[in-house]
Backbone as a printed PyTorch tensor [residue, N CA C, xyz], in Angstrom:
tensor([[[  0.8370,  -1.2070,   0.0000],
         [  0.0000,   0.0000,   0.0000],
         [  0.8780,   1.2650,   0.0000]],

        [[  1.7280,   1.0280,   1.0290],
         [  2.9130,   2.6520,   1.1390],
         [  3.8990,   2.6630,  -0.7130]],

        [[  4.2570,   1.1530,  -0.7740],
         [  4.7130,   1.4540,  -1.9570],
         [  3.8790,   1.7820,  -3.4510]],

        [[  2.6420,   1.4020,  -2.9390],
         [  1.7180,   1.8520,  -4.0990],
         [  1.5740,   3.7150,  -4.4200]],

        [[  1.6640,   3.8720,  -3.1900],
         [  1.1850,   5.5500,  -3.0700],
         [  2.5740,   6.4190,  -2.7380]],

        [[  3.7230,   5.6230,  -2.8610],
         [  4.8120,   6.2550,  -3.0260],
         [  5.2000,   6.6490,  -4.1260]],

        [[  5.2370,   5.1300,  -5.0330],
         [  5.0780,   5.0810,  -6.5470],
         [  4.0750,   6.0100,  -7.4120]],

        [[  3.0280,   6.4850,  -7.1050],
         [  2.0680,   7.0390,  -7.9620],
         [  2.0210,   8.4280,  -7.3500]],

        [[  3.0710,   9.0820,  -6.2760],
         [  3.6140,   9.9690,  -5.9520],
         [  4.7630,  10.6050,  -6.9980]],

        [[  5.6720,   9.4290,  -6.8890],
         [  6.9400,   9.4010,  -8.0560],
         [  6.2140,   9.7760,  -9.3830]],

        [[  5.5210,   8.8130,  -9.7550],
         [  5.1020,   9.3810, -11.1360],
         [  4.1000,  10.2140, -11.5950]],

        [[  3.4200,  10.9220, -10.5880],
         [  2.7640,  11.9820, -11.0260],
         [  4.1850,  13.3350, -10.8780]],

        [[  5.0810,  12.9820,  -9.7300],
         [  5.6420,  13.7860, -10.4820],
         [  6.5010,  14.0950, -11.1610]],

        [[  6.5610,  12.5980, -11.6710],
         [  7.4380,  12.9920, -13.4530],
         [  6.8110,  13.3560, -14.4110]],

        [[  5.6330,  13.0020, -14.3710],
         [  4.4480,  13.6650, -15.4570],
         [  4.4260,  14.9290, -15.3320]],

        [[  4.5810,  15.7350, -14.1230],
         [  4.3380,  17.2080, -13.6950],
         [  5.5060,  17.7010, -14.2940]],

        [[  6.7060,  17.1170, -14.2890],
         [  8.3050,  17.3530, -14.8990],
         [  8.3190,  17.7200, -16.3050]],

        [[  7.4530,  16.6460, -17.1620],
         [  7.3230,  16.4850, -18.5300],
         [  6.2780,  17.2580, -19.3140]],

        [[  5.5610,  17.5390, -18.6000],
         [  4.4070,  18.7350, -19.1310],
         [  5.1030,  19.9180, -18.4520]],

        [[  5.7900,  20.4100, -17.9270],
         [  6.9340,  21.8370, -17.4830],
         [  7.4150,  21.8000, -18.3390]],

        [[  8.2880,  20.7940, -19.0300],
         [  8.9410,  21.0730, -19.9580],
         [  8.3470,  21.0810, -21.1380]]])
């Protein structure tokens, strides 16, 4: 569960990274 919502932490914010750029 912690690694589920760590993970979909991580990748929202690489998505947030990739739409900045």
């Amino acid at each position: 569960m912690f690694l589920c919502l760590l993970w979909s932490n991580l990748r929202q914010r690489q998505l947030a990274d990739y739409i900045l750029m």
